[in-house]
FIKOLZA-1660 file (N, C-alpha, C; in steps of 0.1 Angstrom, whole numbers, plus 5000, padded with zeros to 4 digits):
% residues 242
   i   px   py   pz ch aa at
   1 4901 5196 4953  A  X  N
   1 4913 5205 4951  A  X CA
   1 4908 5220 4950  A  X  C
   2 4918 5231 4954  A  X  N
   2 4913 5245 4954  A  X CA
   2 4905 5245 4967  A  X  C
   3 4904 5240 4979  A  X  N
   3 4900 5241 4987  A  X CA
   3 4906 5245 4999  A  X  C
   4 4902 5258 5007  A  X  N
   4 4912 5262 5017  A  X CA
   4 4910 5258 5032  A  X  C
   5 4920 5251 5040  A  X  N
   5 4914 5244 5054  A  X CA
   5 4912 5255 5056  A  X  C
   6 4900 5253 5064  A  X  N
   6 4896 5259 5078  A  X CA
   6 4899 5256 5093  A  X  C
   7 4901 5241 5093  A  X  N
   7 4900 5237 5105  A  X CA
   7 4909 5221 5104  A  X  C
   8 4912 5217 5113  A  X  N
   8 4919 5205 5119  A  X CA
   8 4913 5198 5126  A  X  C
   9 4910 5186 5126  A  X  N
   9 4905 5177 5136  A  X CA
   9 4910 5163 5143  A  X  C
  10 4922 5166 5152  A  X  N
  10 4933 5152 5149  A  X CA
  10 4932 5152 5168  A  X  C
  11 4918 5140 5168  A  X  N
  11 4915 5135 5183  A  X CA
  11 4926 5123 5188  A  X  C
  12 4930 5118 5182  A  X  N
  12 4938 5111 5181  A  X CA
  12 4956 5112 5179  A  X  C
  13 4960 5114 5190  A  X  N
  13 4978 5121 5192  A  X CA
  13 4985 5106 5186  A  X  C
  14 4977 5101 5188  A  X  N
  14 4990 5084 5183  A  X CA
  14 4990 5081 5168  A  X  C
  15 4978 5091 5159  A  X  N
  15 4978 5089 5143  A  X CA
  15 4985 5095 5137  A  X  C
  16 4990 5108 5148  A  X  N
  16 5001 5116 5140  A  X CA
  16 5014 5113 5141  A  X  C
  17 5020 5112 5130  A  X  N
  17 5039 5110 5125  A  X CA
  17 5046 5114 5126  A  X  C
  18 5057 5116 5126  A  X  N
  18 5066 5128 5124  A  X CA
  18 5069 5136 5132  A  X  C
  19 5066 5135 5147  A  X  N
  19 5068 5145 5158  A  X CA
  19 5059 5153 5159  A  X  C
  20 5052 5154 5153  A  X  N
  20 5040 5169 5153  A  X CA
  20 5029 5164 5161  A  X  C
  21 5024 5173 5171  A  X  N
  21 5012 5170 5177  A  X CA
  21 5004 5183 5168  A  X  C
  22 4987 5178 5174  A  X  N
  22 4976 5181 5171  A  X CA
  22 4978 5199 5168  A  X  C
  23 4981 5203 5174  A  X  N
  23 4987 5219 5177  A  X CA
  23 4992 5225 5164  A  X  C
  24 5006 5217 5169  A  X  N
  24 5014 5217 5156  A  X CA
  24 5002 5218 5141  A  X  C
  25 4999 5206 5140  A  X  N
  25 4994 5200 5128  A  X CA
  25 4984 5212 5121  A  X  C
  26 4976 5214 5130  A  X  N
  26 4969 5224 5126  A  X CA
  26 4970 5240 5126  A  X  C
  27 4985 5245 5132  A  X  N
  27 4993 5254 5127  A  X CA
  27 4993 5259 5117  A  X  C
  28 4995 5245 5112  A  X  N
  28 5005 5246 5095  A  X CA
  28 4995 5243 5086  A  X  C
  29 4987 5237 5090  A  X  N
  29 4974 5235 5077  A  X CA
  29 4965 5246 5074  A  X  C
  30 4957 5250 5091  A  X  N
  30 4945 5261 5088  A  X CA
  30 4949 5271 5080  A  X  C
  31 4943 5271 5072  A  X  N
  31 4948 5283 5062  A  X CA
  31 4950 5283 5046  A  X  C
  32 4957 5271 5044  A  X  N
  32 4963 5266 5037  A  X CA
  32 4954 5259 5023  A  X  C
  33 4956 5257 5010  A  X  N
  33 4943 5256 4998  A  X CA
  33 4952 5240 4994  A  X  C
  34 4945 5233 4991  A  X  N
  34 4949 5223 4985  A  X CA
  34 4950 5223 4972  A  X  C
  35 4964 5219 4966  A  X  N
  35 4965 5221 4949  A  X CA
  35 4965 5209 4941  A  X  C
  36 4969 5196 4945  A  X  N
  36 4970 5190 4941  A  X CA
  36 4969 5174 4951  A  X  C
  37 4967 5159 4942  A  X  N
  37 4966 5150 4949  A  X CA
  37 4976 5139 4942  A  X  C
  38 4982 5134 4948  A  X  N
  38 4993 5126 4938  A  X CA
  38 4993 5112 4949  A  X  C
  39 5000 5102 4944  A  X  N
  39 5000 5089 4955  A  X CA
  39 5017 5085 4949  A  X  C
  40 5024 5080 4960  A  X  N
  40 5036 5070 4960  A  X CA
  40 5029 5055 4970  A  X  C
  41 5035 5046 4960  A  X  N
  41 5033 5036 4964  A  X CA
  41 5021 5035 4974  A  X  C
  42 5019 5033 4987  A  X  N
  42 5008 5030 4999  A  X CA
  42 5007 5049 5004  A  X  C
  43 5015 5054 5000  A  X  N
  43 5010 5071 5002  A  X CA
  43 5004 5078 4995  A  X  C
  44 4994 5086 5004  A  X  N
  44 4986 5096 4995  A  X CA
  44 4991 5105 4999  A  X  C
  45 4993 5119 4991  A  X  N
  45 5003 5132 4994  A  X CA
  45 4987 5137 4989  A  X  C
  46 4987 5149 4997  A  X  N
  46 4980 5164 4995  A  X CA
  46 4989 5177 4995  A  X  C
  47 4986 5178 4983  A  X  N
  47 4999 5189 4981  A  X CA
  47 4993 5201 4984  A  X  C
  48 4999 5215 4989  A  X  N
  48 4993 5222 4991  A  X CA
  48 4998 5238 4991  A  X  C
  49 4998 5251 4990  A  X  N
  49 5005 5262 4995  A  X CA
  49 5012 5261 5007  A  X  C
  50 5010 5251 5013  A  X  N
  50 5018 5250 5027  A  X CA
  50 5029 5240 5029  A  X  C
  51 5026 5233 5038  A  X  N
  51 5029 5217 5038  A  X CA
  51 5023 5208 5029  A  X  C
  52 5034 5194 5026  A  X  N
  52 5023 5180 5023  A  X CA
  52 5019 5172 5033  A  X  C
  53 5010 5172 5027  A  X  N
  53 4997 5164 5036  A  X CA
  53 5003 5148 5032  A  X  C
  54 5005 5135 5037  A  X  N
  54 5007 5125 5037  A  X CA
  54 5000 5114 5046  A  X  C
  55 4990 5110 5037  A  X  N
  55 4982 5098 5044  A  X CA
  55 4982 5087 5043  A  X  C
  56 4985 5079 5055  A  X  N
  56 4984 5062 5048  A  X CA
  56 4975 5054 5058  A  X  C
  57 4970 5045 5050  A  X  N
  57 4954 5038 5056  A  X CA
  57 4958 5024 5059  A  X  C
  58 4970 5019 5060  A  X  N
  58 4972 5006 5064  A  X CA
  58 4959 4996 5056  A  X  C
  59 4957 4988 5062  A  X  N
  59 4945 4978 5061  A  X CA
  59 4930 4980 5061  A  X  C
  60 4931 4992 5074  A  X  N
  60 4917 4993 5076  A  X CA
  60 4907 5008 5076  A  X  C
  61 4925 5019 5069  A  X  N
  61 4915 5030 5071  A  X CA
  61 4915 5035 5057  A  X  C
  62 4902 5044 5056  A  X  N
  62 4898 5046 5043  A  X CA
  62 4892 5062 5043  A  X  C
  63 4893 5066 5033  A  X  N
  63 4883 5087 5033  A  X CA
  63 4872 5086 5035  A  X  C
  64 4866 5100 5040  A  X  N
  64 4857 5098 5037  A  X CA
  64 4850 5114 5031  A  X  C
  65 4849 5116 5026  A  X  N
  65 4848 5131 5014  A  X CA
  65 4835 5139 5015  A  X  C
  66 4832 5150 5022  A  X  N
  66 4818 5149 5021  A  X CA
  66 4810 5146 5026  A  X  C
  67 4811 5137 5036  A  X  N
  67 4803 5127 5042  A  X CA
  67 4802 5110 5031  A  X  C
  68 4809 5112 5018  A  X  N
  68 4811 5103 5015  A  X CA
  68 4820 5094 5011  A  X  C
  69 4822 5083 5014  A  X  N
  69 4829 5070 5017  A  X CA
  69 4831 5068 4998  A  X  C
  70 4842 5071 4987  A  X  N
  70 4845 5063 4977  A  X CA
  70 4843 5047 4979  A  X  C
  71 4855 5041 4990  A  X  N
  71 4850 5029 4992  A  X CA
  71 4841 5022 5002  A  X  C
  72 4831 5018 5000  A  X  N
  72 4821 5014 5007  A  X CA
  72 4824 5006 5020  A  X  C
  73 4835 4999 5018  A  X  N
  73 4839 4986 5022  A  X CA
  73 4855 4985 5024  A  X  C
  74 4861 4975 5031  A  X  N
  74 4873 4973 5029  A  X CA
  74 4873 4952 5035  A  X  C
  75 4882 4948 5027  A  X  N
  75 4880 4936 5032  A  X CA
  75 4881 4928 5045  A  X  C
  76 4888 4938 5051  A  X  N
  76 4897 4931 5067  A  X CA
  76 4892 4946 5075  A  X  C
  77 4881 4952 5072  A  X  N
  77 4877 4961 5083  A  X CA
  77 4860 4957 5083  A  X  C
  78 4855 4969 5077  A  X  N
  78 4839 4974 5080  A  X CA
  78 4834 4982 5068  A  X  C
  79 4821 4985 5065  A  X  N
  79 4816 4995 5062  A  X CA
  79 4808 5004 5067  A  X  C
  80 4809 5002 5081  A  X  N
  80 4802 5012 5088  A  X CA
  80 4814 5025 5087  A  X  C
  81 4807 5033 5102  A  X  N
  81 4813 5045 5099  A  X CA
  81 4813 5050 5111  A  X  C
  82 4817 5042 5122  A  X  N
  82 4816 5052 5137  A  X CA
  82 4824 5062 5141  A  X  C
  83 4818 5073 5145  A  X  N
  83 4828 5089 5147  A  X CA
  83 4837 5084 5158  A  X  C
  84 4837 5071 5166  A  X  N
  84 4852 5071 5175  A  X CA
  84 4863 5059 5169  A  X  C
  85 4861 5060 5152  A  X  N
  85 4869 5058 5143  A  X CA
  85 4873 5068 5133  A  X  C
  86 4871 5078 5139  A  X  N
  86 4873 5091 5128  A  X CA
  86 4887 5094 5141  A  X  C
  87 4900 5093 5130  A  X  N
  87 4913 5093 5135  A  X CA
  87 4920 5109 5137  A  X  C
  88 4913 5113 5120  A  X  N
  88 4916 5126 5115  A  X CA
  88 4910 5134 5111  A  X  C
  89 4909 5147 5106  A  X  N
  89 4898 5152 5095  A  X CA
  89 4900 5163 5089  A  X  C
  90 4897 5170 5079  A  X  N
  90 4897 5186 5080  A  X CA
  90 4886 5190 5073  A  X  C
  91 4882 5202 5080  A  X  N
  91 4871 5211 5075  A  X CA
  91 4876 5224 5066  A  X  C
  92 4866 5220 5053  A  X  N
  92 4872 5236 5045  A  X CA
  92 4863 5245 5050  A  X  C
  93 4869 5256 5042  A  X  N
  93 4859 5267 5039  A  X CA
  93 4844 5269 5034  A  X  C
  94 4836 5272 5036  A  X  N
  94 4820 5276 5038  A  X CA
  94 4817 5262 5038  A  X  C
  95 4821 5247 5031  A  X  N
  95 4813 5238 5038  A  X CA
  95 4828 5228 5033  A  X  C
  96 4822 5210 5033  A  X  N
  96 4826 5201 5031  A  X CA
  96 4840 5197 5039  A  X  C
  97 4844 5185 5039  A  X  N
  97 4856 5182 5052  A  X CA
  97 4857 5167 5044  A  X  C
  98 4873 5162 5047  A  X  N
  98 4875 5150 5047  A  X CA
  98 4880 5142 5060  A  X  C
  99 4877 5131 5060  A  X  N
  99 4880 5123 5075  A  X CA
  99 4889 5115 5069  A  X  C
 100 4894 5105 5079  A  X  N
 100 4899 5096 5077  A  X CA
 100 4894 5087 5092  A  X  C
 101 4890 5077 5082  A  X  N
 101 4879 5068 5095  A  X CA
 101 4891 5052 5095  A  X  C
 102 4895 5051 5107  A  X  N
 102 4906 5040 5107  A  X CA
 102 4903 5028 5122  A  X  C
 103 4894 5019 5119  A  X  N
 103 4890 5010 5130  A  X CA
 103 4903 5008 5142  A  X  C
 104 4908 5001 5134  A  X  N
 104 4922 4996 5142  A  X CA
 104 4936 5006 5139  A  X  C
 105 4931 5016 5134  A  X  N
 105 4949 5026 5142  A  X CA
 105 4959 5020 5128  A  X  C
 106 4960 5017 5120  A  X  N
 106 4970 5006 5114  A  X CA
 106 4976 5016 5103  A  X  C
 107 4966 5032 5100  A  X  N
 107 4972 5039 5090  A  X CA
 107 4979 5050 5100  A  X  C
 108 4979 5063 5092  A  X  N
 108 4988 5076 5101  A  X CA
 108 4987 5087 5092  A  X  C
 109 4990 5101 5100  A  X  N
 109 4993 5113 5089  A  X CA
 109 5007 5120 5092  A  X  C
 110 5012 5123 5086  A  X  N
 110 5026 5132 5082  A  X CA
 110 5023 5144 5079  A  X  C
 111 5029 5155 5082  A  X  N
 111 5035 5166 5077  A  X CA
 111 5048 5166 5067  A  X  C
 112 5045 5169 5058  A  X  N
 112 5060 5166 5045  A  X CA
 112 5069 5153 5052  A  X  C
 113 5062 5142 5046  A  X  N
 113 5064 5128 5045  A  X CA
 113 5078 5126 5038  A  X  C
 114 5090 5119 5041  A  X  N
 114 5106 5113 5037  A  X CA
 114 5097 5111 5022  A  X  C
 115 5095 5118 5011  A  X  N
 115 5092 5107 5000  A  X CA
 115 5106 5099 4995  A  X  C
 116 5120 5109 4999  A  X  N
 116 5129 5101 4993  A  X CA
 116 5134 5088 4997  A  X  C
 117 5127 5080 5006  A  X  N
 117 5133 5072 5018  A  X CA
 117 5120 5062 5009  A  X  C
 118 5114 5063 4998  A  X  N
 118 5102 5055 4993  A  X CA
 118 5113 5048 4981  A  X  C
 119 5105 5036 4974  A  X  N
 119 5115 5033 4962  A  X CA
 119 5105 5035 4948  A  X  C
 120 5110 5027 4937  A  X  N
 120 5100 5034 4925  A  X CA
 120 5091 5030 4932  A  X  C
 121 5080 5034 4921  A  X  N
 121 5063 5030 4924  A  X CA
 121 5061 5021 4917  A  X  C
 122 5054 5010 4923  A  X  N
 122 5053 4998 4917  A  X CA
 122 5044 4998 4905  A  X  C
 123 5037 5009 4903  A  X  N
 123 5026 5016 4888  A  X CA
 123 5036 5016 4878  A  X  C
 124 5048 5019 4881  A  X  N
 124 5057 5025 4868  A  X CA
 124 5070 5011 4871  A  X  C
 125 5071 5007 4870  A  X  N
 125 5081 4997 4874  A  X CA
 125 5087 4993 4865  A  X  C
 126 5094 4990 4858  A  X  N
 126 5101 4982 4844  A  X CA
 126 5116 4975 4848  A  X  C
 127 5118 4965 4839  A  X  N
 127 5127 4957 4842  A  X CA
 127 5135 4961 4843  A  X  C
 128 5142 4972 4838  A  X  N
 128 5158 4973 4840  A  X CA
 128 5159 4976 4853  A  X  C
 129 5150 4986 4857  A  X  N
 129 5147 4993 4870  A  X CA
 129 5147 4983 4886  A  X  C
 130 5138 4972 4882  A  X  N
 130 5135 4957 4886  A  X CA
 130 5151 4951 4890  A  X  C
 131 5158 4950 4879  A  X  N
 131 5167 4945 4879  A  X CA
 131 5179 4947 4885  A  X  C
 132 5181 4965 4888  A  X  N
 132 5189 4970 4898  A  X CA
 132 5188 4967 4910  A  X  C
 133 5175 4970 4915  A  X  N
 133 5165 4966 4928  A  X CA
 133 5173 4954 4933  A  X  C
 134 5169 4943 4922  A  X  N
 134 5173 4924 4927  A  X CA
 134 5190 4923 4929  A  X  C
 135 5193 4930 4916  A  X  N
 135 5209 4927 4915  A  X CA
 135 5215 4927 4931  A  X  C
 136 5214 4937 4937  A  X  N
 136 5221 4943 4945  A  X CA
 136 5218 4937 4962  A  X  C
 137 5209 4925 4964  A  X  N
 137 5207 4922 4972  A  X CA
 137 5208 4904 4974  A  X  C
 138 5211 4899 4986  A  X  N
 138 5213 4887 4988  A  X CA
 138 5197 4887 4993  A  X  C
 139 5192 4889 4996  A  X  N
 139 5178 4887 5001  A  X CA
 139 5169 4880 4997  A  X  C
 140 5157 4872 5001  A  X  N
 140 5150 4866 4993  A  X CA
 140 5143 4876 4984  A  X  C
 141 5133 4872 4974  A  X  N
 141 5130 4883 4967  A  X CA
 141 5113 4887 4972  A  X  C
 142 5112 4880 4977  A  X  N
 142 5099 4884 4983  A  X CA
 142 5101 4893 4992  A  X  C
 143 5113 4895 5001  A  X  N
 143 5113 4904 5008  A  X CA
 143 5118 4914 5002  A  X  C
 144 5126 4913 4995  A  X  N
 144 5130 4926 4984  A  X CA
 144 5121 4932 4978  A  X  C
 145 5107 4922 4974  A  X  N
 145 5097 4932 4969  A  X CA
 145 5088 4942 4977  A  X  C
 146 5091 4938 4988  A  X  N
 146 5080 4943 5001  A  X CA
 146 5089 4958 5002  A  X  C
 147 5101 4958 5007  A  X  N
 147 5105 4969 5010  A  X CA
 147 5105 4980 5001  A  X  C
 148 5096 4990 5011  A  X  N
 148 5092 5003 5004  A  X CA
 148 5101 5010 4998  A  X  C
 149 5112 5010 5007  A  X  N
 149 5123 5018 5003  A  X CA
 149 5133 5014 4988  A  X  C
 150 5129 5004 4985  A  X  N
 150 5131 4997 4971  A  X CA
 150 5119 4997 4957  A  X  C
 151 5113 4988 4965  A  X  N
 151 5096 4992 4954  A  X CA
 151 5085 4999 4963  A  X  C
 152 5080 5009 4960  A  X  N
 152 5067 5012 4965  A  X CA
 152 5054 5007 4964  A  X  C
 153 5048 5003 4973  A  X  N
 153 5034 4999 4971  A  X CA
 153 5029 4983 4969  A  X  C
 154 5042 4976 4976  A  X  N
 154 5038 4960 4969  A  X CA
 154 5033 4954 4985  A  X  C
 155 5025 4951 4989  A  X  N
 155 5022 4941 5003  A  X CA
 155 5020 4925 5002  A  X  C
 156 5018 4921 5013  A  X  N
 156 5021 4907 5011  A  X CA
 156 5016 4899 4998  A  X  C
 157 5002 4899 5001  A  X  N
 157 4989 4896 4989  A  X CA
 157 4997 4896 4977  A  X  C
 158 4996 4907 4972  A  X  N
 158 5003 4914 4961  A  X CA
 158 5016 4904 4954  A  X  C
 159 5027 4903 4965  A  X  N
 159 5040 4896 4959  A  X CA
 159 5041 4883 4959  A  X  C
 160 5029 4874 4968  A  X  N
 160 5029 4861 4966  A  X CA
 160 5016 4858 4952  A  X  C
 161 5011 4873 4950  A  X  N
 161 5002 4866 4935  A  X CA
 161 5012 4868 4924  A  X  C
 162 5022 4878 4925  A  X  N
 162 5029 4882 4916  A  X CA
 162 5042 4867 4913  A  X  C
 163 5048 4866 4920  A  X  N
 163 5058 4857 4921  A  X CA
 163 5052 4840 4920  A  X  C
 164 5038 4837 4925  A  X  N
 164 5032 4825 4920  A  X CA
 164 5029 4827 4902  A  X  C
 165 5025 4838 4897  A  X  N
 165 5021 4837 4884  A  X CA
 165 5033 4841 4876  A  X  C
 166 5049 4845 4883  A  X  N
 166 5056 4848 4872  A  X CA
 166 5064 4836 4872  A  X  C
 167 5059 4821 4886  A  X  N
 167 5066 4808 4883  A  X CA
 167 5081 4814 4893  A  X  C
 168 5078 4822 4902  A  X  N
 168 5090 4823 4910  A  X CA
 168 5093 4820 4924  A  X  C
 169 5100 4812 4931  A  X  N
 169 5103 4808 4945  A  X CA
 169 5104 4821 4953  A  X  C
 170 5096 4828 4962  A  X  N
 170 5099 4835 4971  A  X CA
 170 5112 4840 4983  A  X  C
 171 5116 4824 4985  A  X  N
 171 5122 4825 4988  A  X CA
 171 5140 4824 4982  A  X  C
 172 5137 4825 4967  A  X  N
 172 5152 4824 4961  A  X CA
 172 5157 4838 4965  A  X  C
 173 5170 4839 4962  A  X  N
 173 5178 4852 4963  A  X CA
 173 5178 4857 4952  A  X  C
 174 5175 4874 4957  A  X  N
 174 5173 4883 4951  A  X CA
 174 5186 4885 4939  A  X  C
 175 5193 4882 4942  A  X  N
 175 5210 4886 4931  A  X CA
 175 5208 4872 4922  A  X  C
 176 5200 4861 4926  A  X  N
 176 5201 4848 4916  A  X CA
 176 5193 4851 4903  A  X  C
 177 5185 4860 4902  A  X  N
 177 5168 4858 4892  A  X CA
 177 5181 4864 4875  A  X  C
 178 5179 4857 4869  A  X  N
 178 5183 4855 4860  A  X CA
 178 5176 4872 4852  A  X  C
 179 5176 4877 4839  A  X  N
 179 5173 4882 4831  A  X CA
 179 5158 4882 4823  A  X  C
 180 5156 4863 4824  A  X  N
 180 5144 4862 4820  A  X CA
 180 5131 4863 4829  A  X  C
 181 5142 4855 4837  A  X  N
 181 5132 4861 4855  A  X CA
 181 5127 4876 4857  A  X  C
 182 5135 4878 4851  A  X  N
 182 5134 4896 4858  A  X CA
 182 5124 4903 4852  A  X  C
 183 5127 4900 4837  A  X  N
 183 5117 4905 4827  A  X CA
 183 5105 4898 4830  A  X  C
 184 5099 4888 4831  A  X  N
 184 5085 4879 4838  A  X CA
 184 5083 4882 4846  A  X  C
 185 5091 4887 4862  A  X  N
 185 5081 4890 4870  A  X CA
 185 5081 4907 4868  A  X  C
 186 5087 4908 4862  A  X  N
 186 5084 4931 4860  A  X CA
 186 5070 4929 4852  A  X  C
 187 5070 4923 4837  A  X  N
 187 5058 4922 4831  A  X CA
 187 5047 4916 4842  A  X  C
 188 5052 4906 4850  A  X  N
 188 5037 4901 4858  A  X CA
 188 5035 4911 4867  A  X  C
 189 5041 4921 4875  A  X  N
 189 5034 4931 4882  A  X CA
 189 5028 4938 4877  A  X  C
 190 5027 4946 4863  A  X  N
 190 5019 4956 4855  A  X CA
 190 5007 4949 4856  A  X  C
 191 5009 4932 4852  A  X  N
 191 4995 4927 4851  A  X CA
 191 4987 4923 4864  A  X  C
 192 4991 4923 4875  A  X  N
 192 4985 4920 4884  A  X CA
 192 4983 4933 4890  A  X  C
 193 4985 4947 4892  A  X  N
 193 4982 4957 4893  A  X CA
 193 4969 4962 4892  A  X  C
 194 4973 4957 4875  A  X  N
 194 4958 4965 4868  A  X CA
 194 4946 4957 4869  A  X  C
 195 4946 4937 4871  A  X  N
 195 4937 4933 4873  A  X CA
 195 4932 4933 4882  A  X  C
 196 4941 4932 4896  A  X  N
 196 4935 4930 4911  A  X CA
 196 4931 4942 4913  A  X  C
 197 4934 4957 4904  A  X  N
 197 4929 4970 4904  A  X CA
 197 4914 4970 4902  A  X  C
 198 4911 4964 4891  A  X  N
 198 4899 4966 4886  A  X CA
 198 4891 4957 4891  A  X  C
 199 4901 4944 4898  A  X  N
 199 4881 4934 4905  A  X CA
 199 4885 4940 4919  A  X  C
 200 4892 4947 4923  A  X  N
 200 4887 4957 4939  A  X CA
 200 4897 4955 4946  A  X  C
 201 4915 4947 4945  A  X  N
 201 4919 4950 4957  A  X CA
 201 4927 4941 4954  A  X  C
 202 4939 4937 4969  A  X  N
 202 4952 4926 4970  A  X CA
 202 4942 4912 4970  A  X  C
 203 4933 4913 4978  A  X  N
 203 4926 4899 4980  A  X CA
 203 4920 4890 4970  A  X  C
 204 4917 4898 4959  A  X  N
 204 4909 4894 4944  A  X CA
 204 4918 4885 4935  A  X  C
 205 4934 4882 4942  A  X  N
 205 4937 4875 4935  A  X CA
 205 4937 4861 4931  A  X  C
 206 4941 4852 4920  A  X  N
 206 4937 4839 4913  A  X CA
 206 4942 4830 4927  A  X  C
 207 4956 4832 4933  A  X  N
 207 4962 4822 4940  A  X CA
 207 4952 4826 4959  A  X  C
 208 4947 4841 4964  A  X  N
 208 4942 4842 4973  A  X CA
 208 4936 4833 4983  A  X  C
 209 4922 4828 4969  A  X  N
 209 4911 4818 4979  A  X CA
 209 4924 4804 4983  A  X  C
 210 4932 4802 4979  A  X  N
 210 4942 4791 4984  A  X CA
 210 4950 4789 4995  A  X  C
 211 4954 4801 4996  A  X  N
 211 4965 4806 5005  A  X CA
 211 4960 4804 5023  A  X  C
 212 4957 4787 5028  A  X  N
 212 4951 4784 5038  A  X CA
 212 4955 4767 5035  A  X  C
 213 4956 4766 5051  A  X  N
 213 4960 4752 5053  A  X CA
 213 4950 4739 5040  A  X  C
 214 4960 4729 5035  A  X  N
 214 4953 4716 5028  A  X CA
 214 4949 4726 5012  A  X  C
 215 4953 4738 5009  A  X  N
 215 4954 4745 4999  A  X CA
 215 4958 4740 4988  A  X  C
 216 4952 4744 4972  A  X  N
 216 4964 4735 4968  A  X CA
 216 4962 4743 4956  A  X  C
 217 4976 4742 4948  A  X  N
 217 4982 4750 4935  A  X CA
 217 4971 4750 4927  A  X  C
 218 4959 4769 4918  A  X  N
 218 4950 4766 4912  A  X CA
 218 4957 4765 4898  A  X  C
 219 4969 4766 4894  A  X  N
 219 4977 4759 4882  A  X CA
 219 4981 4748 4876  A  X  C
 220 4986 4742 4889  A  X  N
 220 4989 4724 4887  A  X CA
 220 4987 4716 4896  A  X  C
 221 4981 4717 4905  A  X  N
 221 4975 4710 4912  A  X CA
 221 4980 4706 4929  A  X  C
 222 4994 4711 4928  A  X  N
 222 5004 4711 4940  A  X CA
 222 4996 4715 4949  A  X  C
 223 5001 4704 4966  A  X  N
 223 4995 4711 4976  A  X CA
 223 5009 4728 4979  A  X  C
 224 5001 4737 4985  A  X  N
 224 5008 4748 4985  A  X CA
 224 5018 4747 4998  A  X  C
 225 5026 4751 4997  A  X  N
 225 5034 4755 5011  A  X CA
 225 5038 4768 5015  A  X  C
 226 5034 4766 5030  A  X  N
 226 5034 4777 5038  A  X CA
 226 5046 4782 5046  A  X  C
 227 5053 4795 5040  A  X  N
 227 5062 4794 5049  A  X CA
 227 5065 4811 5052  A  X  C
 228 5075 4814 5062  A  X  N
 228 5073 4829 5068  A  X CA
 228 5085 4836 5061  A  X  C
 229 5085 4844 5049  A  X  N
 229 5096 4850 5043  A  X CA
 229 5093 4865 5044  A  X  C
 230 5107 4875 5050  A  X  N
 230 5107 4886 5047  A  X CA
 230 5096 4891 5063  A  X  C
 231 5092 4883 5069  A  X  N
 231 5083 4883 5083  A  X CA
 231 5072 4881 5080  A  X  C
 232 5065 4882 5068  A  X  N
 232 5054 4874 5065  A  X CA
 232 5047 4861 5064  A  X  C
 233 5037 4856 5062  A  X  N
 233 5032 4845 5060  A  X CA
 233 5032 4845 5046  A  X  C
 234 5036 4836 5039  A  X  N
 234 5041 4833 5025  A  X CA
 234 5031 4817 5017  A  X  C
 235 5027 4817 5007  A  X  N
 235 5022 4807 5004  A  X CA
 235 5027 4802 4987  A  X  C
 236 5035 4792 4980  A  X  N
 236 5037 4793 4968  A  X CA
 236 5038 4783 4968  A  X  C
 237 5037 4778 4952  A  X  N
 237 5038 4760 4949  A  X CA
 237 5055 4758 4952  A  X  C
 238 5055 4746 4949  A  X  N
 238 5072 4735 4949  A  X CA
 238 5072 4731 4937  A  X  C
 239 5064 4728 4928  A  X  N
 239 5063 4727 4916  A  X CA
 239 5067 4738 4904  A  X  C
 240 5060 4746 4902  A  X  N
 240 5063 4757 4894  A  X CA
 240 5068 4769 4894  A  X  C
 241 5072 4774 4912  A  X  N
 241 5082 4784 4915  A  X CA
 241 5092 4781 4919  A  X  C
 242 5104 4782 4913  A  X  N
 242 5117 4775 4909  A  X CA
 242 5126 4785 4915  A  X  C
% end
């Protein structure tokens, strides 16, 4: 932060969002000091004297600061670091630059990103809030949790650990979950957040290593079933998610 672009590096016309080509993009940046860094849901915003900067890394793309990579790794990419995976970049002033290195294309950048078109953040989430969200929809709730525009930040991983450990059917209807429902799976997101936070990611979760053919429930022993909710691939017991 406090750092003023110098330069733009966007080789890549298909990573950018929002109508803006490469031109564009670095119009509005070069020049410009970065003040701040804040995150919604799967977005990173760079806030700045200018425009916001809005980054999202999908699956497989990650920073790289400096020449250095915070994360070393990502589960479903690489840890290498080839320059004809560098999507994005900018160079400051007298030295240092950030990239964005993205194997497979799966993330993007914006220029002042729709934040209003995002729903809460799944960090701050609480039941009453939870409860508006479900009330209001015939939908399964798995897919209700996915959409951004409702909760921020939940992906598949995420809502089949959250909904196996709060004992809830994915595919029930979002307007059915009772009160106590509501309050158990709001409390089970804070906790699955902060744990799958701290051992590295969506993948670290208890039900994860299962979620594969002849799988079976690591709670009670159910074989799991596999089914496609919300467009996803879905995995939950018959036994304990009601």
């Amino acid at each position: 932060m406090g750092r003023r672009i110098a330069a733009v590096r966007a080789p890549d016309e298909w990573y950018l969002k929002g109508g803006e080509g490469s031109l564009e993009v670095a119009a509005a940046l070069v020049g410009v000091r970065v003040l701040a860094t804040r995150r919604v849901g799967k977005l990173l915003l760079l806030d700045t004297d200018g425009p916001v900067l809005g980054l999202r890394f999908g699956m497989t793309g990650r920073l790289v600061v400096d020449g250095e990579a915070p994360i070393d790794r990502l589960e479903y990419s690489s840890g290498r670091d080839l320059p004809e995976w560098h999507r994005f970049g900018l160079d400051f002033d007298h030295e240092g630059s950030l990239v964005m290195t993205d194997p497979r294309r799966l993330g993007g950048v914006e220029l002042d990103p729709d934040e209003s078109r995002l729903g809460v953040d799944a960090a701050v989430l609480d039941a009453a809030t939870l409860a508006d969200v479900l009330a209001s929809s015939t939908r399964p709730v798995k897919a209700r949790l996915m959409d951004q525009e409702q909760v921020a930040g939940l992906g598949n991983l995420l809502v089949d650990e959250i909904l196996w450990r709060a004992g809830v059917d994915p595919a029930r209807r979002s307007c059915d979950l009772d009160a106590v429902a509501v309050a158990r799976t709001s409390a089970v997101t804070a906790e699955v957040l902060s744990e799958l936070g701290q051992r590295g990611g969506s993948h670290t979760g208890d039900l994860g290593p299962h979620r594969q053919p002849g799988g079976m429930c690591p709670r009670d022993g159910e074989a799991l079933v596999r089914r496609t909710i919300g467009g996803r691939t879905t995995w939950s017991c018959s036994r304990h998610q009601l």
